[in-house]
Backbone bond lengths (Angstrom), bond angles and torsions (degrees), N, CA, C in turn:
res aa  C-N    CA-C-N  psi(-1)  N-CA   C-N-CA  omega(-1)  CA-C   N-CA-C  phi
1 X - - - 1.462 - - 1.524 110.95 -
2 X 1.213 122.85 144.89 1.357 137.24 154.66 1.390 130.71 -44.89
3 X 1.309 138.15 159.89 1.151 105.80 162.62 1.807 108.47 -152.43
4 X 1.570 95.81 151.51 1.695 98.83 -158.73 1.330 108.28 -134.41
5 X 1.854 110.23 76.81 1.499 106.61 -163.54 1.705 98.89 82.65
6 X 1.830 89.40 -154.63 1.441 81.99 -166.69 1.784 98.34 -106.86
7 X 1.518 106.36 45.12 1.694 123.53 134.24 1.385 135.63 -86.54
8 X 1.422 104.93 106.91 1.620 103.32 162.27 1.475 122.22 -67.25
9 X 1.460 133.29 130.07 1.394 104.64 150.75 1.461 107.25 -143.94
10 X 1.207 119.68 167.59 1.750 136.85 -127.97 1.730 81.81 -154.76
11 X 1.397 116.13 151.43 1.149 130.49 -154.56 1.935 98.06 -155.38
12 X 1.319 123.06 104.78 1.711 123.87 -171.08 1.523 99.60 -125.39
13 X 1.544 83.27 116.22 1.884 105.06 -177.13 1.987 103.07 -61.21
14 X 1.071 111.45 127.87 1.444 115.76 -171.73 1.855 95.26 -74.73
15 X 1.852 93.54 153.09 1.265 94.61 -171.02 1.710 113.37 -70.57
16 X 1.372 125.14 169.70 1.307 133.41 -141.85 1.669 99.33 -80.24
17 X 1.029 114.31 -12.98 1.569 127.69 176.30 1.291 123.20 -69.27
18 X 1.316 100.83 -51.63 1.500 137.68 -163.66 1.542 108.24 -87.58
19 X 1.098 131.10 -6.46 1.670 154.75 -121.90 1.779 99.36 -86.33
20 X 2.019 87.42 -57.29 1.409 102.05 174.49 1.815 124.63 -97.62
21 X 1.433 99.50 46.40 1.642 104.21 -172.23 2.039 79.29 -158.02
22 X 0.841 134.42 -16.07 1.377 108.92 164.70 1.676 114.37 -138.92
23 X 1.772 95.02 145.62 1.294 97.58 -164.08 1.708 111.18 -80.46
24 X 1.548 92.65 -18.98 1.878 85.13 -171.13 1.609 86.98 -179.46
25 X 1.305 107.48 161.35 1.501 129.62 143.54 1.422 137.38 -129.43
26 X 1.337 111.49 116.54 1.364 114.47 -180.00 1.434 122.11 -85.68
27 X 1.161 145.36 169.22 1.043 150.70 178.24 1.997 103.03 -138.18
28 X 1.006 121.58 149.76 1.668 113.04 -166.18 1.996 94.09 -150.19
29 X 0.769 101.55 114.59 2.046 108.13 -167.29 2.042 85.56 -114.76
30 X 1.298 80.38 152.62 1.884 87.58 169.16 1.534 105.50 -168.54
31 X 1.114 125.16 125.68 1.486 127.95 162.96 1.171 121.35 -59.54
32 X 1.556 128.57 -32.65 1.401 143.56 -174.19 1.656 100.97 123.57
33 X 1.277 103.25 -174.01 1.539 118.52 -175.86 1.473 114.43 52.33
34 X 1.359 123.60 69.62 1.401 139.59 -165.45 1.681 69.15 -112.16
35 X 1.345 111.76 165.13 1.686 148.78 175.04 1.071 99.07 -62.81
36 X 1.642 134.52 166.03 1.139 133.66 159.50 1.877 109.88 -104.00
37 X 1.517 99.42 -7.02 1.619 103.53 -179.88 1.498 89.82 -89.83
38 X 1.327 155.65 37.60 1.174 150.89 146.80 1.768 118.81 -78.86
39 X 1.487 102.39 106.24 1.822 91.01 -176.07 1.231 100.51 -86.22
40 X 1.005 142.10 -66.28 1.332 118.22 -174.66 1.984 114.31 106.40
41 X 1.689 89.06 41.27 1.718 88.62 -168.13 1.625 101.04 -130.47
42 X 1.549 90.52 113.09 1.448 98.69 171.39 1.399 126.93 -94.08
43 X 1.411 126.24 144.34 1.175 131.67 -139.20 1.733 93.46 -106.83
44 X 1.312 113.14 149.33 1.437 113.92 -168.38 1.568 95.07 -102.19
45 X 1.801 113.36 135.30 1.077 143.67 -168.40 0.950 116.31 -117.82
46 X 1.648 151.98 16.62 1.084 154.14 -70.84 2.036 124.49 -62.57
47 X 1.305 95.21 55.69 1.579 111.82 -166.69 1.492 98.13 -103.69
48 X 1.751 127.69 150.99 0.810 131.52 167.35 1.619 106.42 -93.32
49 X 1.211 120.19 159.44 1.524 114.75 -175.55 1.754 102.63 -142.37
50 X 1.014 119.28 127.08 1.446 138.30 131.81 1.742 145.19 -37.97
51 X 1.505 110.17 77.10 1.367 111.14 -147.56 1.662 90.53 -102.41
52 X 1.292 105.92 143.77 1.626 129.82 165.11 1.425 116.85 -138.66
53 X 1.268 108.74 114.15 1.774 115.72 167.25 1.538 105.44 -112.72
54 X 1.757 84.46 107.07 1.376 93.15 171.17 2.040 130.75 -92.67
55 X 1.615 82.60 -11.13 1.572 68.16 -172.05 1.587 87.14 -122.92
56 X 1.354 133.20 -167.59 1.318 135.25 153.98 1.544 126.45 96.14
57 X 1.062 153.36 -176.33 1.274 146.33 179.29 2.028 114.14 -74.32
58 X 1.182 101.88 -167.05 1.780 106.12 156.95 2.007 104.85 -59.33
59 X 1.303 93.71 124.00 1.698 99.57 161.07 1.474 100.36 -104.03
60 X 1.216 112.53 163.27 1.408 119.62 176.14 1.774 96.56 -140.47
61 X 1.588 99.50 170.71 1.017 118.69 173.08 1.917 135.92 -138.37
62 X 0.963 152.74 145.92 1.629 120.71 -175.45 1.734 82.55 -143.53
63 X 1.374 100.88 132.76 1.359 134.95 160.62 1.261 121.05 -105.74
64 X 1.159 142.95 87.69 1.591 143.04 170.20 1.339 90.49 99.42
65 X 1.518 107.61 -120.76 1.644 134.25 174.49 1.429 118.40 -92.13
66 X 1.454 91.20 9.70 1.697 88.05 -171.29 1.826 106.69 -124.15
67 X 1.538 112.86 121.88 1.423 114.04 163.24 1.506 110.77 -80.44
68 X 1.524 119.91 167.36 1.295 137.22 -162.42 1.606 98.51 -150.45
69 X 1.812 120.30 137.51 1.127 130.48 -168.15 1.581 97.94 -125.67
70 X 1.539 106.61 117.33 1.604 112.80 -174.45 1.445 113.86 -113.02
71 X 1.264 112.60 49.92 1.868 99.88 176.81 1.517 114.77 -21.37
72 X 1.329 107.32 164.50 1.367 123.27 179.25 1.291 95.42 -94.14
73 X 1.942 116.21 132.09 1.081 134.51 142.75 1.824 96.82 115.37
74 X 1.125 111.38 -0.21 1.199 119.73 175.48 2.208 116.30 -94.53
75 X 0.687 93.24 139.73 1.935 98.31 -164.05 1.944 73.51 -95.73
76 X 1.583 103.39 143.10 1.455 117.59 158.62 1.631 87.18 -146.88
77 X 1.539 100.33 154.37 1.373 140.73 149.44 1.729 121.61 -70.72
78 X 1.382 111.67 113.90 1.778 109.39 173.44 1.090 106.68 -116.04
79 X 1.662 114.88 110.71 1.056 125.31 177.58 1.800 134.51 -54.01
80 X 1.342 137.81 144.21 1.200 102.98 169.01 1.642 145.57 -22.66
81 X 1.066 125.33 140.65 1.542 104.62 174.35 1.470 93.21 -145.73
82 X 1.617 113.28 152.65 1.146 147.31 165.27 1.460 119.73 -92.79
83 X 1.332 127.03 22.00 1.169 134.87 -166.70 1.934 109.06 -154.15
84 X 0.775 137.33 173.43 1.832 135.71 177.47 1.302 103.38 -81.93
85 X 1.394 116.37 147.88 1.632 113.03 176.89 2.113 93.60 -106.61
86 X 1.122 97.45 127.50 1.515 100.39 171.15 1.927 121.66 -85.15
87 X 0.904 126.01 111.15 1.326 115.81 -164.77 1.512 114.38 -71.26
88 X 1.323 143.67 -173.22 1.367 135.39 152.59 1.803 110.88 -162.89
89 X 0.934 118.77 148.62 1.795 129.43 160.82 1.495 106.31 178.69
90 X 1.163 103.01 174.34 1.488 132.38 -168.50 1.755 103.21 -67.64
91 X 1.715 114.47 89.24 1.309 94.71 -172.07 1.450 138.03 -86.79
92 X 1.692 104.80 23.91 1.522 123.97 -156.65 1.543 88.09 -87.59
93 X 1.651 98.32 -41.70 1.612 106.66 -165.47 1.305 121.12 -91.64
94 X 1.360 127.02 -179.66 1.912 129.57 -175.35 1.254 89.18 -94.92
95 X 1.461 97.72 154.82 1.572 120.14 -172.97 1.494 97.63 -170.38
96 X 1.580 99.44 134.91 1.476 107.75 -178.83 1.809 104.26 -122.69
97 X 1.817 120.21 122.51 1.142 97.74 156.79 1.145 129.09 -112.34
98 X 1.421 156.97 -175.80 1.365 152.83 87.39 1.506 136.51 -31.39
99 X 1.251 129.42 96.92 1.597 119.86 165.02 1.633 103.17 -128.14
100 X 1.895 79.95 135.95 1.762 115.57 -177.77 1.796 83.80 -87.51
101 X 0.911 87.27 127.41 1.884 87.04 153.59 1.912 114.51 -112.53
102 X 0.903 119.60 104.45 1.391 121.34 -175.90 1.713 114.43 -75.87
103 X 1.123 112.82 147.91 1.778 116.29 177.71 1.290 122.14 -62.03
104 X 1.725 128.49 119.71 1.475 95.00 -158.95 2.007 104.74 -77.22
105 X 1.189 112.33 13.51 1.704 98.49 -171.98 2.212 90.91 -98.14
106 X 1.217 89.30 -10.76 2.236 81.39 -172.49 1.780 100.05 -106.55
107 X 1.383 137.69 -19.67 0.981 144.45 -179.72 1.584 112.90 -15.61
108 X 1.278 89.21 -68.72 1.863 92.91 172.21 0.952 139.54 -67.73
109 X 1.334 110.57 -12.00 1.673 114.78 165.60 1.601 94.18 -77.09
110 X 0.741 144.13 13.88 1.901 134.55 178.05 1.424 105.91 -124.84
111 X 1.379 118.66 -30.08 1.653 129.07 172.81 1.280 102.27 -101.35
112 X 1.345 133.35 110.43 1.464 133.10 150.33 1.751 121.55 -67.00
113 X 1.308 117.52 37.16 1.497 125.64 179.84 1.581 98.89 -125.50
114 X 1.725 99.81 138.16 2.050 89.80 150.19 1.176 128.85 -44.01
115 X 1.225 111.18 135.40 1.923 95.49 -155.49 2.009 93.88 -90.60
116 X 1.197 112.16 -8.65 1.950 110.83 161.08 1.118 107.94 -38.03
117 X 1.154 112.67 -42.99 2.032 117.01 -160.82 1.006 102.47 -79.67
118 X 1.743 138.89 -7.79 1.280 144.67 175.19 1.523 107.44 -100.29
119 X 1.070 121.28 -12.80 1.307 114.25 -176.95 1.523 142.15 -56.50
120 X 1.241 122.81 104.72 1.505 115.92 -176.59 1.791 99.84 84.13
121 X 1.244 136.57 21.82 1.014 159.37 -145.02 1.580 128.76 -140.21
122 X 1.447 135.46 109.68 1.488 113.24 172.74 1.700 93.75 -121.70
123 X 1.581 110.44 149.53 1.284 127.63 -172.27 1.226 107.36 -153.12
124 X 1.558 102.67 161.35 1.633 115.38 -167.93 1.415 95.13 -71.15
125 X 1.491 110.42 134.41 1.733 106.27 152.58 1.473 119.50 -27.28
126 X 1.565 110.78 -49.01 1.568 127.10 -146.46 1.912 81.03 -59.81
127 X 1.608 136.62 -35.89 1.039 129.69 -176.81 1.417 123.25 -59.59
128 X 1.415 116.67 -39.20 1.089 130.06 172.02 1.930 120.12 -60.38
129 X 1.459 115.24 -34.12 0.908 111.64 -145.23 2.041 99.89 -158.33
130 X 1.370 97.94 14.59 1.579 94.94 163.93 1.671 96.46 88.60
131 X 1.777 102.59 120.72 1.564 99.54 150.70 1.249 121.27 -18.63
132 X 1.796 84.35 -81.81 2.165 84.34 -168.78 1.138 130.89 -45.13
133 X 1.519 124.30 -25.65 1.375 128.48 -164.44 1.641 99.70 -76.22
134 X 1.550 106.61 -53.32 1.550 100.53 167.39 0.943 135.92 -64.11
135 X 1.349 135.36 -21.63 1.444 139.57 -166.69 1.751 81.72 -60.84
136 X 1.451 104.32 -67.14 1.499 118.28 -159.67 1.647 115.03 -54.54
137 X 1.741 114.11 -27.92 1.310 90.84 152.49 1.210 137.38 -102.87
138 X 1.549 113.44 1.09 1.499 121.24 -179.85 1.748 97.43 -70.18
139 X 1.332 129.52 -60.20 1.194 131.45 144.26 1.725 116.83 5.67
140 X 1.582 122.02 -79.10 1.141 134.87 171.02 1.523 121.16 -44.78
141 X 1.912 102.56 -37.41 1.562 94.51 -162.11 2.118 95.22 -83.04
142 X 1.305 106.87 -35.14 1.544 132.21 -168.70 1.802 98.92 -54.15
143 X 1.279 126.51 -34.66 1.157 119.09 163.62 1.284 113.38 -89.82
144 X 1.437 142.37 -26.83 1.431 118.73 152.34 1.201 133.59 0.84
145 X 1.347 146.56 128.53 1.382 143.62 157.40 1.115 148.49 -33.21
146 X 1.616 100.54 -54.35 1.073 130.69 -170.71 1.652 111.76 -152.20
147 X 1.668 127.41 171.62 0.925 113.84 -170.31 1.180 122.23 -91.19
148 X 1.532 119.63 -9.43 1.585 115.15 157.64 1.588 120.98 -72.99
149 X 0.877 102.54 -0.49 1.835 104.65 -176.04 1.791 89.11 -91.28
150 X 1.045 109.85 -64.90 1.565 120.07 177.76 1.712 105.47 -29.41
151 X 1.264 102.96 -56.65 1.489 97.90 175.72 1.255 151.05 -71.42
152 X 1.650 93.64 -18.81 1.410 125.47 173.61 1.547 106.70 -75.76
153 X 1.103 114.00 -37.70 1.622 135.23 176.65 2.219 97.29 -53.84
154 X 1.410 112.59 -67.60 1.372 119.78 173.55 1.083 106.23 -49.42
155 X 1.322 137.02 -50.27 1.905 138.99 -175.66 1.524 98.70 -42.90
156 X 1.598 107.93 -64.32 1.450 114.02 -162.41 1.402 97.77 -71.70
157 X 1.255 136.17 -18.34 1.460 109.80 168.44 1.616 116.33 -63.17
158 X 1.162 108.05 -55.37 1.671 126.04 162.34 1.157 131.60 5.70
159 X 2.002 81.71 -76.42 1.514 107.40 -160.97 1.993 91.18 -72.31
160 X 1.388 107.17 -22.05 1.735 90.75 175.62 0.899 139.94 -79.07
161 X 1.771 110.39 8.62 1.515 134.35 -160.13 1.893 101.24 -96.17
162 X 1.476 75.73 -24.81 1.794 82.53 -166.75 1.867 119.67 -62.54
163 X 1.342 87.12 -31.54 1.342 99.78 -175.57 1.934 121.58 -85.42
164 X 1.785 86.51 10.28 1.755 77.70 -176.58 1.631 92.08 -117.56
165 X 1.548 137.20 17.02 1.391 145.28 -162.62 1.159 112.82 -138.21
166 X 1.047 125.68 142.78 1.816 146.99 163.07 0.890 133.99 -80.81
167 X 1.345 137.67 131.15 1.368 142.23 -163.77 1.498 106.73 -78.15
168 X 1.087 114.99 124.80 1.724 113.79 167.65 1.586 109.63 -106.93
169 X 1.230 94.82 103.98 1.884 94.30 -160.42 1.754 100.28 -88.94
170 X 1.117 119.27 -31.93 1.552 109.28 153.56 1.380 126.94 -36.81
171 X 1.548 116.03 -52.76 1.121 122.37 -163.33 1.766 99.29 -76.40
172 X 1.176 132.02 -16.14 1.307 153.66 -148.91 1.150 97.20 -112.34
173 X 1.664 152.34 -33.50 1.025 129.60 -153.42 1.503 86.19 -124.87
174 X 1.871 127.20 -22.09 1.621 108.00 163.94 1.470 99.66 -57.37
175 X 1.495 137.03 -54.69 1.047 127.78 -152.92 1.348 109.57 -55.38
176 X 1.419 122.98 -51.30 1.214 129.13 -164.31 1.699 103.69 -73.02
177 X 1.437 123.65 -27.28 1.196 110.15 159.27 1.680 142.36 -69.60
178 X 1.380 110.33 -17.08 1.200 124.24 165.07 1.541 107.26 -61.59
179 X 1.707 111.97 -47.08 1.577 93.76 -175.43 1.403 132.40 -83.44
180 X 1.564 110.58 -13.72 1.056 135.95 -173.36 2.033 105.57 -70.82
181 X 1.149 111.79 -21.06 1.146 136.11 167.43 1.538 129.61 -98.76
182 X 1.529 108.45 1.95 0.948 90.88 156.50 1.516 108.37 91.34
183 X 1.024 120.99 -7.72 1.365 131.63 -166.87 1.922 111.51 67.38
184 X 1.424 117.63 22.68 1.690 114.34 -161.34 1.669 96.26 -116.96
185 X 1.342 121.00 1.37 1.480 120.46 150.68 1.963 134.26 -46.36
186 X 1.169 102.81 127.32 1.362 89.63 -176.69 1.630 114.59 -82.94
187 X 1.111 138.51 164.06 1.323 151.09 155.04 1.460 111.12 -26.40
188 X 1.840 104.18 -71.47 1.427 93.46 168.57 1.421 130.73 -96.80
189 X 1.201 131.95 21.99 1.249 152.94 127.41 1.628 101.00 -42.54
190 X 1.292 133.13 -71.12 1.176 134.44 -157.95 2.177 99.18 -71.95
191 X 1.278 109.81 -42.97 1.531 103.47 178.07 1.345 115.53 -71.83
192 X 1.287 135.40 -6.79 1.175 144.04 164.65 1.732 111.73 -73.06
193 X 1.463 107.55 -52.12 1.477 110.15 -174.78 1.481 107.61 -63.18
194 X 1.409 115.37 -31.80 1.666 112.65 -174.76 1.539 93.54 -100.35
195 X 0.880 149.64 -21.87 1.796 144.51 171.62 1.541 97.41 96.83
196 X 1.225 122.42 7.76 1.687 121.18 162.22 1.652 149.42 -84.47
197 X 0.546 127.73 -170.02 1.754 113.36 -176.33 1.397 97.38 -98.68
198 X 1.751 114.66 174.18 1.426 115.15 -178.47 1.660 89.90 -85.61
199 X 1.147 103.10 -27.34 1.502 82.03 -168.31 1.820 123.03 -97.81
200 X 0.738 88.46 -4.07 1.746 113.81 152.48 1.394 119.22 -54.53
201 X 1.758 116.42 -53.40 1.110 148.04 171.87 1.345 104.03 -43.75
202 X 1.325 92.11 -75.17 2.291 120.35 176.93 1.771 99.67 -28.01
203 X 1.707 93.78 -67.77 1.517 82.31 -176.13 1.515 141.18 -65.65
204 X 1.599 104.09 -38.92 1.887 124.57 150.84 1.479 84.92 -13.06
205 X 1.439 93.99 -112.60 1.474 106.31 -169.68 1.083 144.80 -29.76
206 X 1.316 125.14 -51.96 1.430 127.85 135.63 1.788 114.55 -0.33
207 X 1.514 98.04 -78.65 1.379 103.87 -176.65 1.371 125.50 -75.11
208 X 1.242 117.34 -25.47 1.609 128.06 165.15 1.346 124.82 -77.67
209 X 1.567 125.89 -51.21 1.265 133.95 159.26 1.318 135.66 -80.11
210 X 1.651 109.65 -39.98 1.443 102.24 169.44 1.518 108.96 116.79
211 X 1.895 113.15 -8.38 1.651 121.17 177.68 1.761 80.52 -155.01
212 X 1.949 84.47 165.94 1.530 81.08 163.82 1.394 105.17 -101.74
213 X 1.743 80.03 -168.83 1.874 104.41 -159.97 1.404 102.71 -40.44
214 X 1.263 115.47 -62.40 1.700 134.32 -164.55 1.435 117.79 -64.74
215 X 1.802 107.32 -6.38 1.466 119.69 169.53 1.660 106.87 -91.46
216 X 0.952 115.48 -60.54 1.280 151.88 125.54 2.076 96.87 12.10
217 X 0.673 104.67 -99.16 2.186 122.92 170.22 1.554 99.46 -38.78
218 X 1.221 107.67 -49.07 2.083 112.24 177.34 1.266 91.76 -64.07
219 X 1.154 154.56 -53.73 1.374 135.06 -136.25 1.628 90.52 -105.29
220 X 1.313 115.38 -36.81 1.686 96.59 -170.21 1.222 96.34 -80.24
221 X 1.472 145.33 8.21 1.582 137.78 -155.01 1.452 98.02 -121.96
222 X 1.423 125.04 -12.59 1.645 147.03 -164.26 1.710 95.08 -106.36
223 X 1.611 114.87 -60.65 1.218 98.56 -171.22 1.338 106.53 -80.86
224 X 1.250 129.43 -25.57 2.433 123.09 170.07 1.935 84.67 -34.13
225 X 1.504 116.16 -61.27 1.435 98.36 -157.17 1.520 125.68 -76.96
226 X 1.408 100.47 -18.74 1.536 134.92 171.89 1.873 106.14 -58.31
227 X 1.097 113.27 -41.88 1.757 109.27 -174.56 1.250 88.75 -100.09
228 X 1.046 161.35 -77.54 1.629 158.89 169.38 1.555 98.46 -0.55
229 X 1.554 118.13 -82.34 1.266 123.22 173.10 2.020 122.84 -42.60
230 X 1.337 101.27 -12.88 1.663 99.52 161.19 1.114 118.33 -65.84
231 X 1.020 127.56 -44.91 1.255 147.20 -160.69 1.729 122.71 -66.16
232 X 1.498 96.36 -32.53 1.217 121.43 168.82 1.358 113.32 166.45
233 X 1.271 92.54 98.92 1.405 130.91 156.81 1.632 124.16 -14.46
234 X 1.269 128.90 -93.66 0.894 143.24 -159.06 1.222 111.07 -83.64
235 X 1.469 116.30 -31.64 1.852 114.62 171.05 1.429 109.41 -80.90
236 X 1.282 128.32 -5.57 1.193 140.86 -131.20 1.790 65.59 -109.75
237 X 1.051 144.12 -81.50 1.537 142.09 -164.65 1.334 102.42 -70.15
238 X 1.586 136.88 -46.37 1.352 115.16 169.83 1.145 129.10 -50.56
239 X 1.423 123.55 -24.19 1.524 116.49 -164.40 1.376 88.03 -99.33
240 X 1.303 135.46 -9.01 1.634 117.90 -170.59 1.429 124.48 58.44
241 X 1.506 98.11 48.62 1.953 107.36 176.68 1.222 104.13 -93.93
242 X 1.560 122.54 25.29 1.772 124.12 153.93 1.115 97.54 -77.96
243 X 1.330 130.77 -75.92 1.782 148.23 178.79 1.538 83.53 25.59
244 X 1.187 116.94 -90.22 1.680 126.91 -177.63 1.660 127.94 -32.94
245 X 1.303 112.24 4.81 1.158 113.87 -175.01 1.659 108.08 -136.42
246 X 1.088 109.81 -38.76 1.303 133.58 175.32 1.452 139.16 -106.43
247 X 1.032 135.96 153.80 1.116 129.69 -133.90 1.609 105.84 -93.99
248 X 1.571 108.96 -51.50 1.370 131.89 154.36 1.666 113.19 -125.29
249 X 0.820 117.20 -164.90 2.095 144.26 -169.70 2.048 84.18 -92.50
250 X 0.916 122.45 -53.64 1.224 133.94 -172.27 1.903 102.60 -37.97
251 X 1.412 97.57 -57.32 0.939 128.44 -155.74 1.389 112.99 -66.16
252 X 1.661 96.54 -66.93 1.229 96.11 152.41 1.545 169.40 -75.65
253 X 1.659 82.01 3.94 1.994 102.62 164.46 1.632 105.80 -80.29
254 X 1.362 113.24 -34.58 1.963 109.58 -178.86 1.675 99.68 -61.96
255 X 1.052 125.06 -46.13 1.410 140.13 -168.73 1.600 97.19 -57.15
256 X 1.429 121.09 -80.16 1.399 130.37 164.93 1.400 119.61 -45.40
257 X 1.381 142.06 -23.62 1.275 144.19 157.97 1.970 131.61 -56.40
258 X 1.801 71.18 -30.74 1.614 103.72 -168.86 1.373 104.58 -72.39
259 X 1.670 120.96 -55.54 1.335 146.98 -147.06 1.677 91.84 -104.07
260 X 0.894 128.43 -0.51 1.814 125.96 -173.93 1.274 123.66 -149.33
261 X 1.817 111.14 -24.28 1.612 99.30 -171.89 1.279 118.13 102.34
262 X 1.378 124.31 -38.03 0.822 149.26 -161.40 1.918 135.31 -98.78
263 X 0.779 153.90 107.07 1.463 136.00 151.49 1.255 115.70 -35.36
264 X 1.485 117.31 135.45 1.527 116.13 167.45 1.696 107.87 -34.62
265 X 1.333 111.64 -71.61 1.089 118.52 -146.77 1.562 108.46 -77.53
266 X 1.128 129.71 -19.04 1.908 155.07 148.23 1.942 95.94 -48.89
267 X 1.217 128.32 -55.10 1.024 117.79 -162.17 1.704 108.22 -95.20
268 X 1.341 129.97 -26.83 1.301 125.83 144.97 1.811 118.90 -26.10
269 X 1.250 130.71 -21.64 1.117 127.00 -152.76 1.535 103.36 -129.53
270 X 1.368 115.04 -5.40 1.565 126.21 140.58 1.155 147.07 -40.54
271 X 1.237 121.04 155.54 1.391 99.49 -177.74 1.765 105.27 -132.38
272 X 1.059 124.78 92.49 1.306 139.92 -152.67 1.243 114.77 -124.50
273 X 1.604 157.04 46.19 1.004 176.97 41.90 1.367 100.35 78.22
274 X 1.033 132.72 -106.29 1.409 151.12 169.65 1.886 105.75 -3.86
275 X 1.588 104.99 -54.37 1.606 109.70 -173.77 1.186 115.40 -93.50
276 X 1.623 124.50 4.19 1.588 141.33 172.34 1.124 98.11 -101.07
277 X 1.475 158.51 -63.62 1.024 166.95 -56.05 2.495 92.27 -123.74
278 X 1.514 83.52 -55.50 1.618 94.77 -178.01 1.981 103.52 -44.25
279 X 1.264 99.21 -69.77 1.565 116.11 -177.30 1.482 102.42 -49.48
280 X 1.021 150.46 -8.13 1.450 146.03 175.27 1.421 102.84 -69.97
């Protein structure tokens, strides 16, 4: 593992199956005594994620207007969101998590729900997929060892999901064209490339991703400028290397305000480690 302050984090290549349905897994270790100038706000990418707290007290979470209660040892689902996810736990004490980050164009082949009903949202697996079924693998992952066994344990649930779902390769190749672009595709640019309606599109997505397309294009067109701007910060808005994405500066502080909370130039002066850390 890495280490960031008195954060560990550990990084587990998804199994070879699974390769093109997840984007990454993190693992996040802490002894306690994290900063209190740590915000702790991760920026929505339009990925569904897979959360496990295995060691540590109640974590919580707040999306919009809404907080979220994550006991330890319990697996939840975080739905897409169009808004920042704010993190929270006890930072005196150790706390260990797990996050699956899922692909947002394969997501639904691993969730058998409209992924809308997940939106801006984190929930127990056991919702998705029956008490019993979870008890029995939360059970499985909770005796695990360690946290790659734990995860390897979630893969193989996964990889068994695959085989009861269908590929919607339409819905798969708008998706993959929105990102491939950068998020700078138009709407009807995009119903032309698949030979479908926009509102055809609206619903696809809707039910596959969880926003539409054009929410969907904002967020992948926010984070191109969003990981660029890691990199360096402060020249990163002087030199105006949005220009290319956006229409004006105007434009792109509502966009960045929207997706963070924040003003560009308000959130430069943060101290956010922990919720940058993935995008590096």
């Amino acid at each position: 593992m890495g280490l960031l302050g008195n954060l560990a984090i550990g990084r587990i290549l998804p199994r070879l199956i699974l390769k093109e349905y997840i984007r990454d897994i993190w693992v996040f270790e802490s002894e306690g005594g994290l900063t209190e100038d740590e915000m702790q706000i991760v920026a929505p990418n339009g990925s569904v994620k897979l959360l496990l707290y295995y060691k540590g007290q109640l974590a919580t979470a707040r999306i919009g207007e809404h907080a979220f209660w994550m006991p330890k040892h319990r697996l939840f689902v975080e739905g897409v969101s169009d808004c920042p996810m704010i993190a929270g736990f006890d930072r005196d004490k150790p706390f260990g998590c797990i996050s699956i980050e899922l692909h947002p164009a394969a997501a639904y082949r691993l969730l058998s729900v409209p992924q809308h009903e997940l939106r801006n949202a984190i929930v127990p697996i056991g919702e998705l997929i029956g008490a019993p079924a979870a008890r029995i693998l939360e059970e499985r992952i909770y005796l695990a060892s360690n946290p790659a066994q734990k995860a390897a344990l979630i893969q193989e649930y996964l990889t068994g999901l695959l085989a009861r779902t269908e590929r919607d390769a339409t819905f798969e190749h708008g998706a993959t064209t929105i990102m491939n672009s950068r998020g700078l595709v138009s709407m009807a640019a995009l119903s032309r490339e698949t030979g479908l309606s926009e509102r055809w599109l609206r619903a696809k997505f809707a039910e596959r991703l969880g926003i539409s397309p054009k929410t969907f294009a904002s967020i992948v067109r926010f984070q191109s400028c969003y990981q660029a701007m890691l990199r360096d910060k402060r020249g990163y808005l002087q030199e105006g290397h949005f220009n290319d994405r956006y229409y004006d500066q105007a434009h792109f502080i509502k966009e960045f305000k929207r997706f963070m909370g924040h003003s560009p130039a308000r959130y430069t002066a943060l101290q956010n480690e922990v919720g940058e850390i993935i995008y590096k």
